[in-house]
C-alpha positions in Angstrom: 127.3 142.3 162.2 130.2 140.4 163.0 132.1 137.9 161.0 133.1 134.4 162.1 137.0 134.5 160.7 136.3 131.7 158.6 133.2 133.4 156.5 134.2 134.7 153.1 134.6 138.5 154.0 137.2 137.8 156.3 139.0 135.1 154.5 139.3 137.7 151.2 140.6 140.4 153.7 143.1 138.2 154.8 144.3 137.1 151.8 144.8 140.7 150.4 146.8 141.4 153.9 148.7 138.6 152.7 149.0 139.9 149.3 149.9 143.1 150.5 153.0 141.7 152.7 154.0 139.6 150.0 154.6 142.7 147.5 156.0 145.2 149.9 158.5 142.3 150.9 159.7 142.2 147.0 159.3 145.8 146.6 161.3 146.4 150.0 164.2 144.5 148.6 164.2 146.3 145.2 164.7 149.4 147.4 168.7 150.3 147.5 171.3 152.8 146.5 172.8 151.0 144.2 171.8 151.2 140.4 172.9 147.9 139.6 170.1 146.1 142.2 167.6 148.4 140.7 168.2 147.3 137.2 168.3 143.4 138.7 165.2 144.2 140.2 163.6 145.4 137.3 165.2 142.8 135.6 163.6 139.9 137.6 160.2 141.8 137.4 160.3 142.9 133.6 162.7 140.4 131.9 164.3 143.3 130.2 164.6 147.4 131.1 164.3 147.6 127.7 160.6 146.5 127.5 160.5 149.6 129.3 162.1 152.2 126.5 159.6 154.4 124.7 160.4 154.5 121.5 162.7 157.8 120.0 160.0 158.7 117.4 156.3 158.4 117.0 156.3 156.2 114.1 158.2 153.0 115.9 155.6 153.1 118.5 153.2 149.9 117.9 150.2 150.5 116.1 146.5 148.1 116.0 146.9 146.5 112.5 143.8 145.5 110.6 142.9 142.2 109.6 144.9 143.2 105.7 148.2 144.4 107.5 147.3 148.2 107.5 147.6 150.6 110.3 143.9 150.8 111.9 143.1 154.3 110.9 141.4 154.9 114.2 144.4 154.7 116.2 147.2 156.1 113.5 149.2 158.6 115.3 148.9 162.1 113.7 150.6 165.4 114.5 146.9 166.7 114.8 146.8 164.0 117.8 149.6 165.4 119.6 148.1 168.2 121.0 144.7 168.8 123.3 141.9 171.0 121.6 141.1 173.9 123.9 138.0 172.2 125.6 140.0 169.4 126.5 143.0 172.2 128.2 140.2 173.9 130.1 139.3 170.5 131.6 143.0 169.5 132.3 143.7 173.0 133.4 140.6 172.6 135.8 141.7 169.3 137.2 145.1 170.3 137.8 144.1 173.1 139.7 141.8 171.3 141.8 144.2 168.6 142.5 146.6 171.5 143.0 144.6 173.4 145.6 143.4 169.5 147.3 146.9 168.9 148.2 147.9 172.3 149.9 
């Protein structure tokens, strides 16, 4: 089946192509040696590279609050939480080495 180039399917392909050229033009120009561009770059994009910091400790990370103010219990970060139970390794562990042996 062929497509008239004004029928949807080909109108939406062409408009990701010119998505596409539209970001690897920005992106292209973001690419430099200097560090100074890059953080412009990032600038423009971000606003700040600091939106892009992780915080130094676990407990200035932003946290779901509940409707009274308190830390939604569901989400509180806990030193328990910081570490995978063994099922959840094996699976990693199994995924990585798939993706491992994939690429070579």
């Amino acid at each position: 089946m062929t497509h008239h180039p004004t029928s949807p399917p080909f109108r939406t392909v062409s408009n990701f192509a010119v998505f596409l050229l539209v970001v690897a033009s920005n992106t292209a120009g973001a690419q430099s040696s200097s560090p100074n561009q890059l953080r412009q770059f990032i600038d423009r994009q971000v606003g700040d590279i600091h939106k892009l910091m992780v915080p130094a400790h676990d407990i200035d990370l932003p946290q779901p609050r509940l409707q009274n103010g308190a830390v939604d219990p569901r989400f509180r970060i806990t030193e328990a939480k910081r570490y995978l139970d063994p099922k959840q390794q094996a699976e990693l562990d199994a995924l990585m080495a798939d993706l491992a042996s994939a690429s070579s």
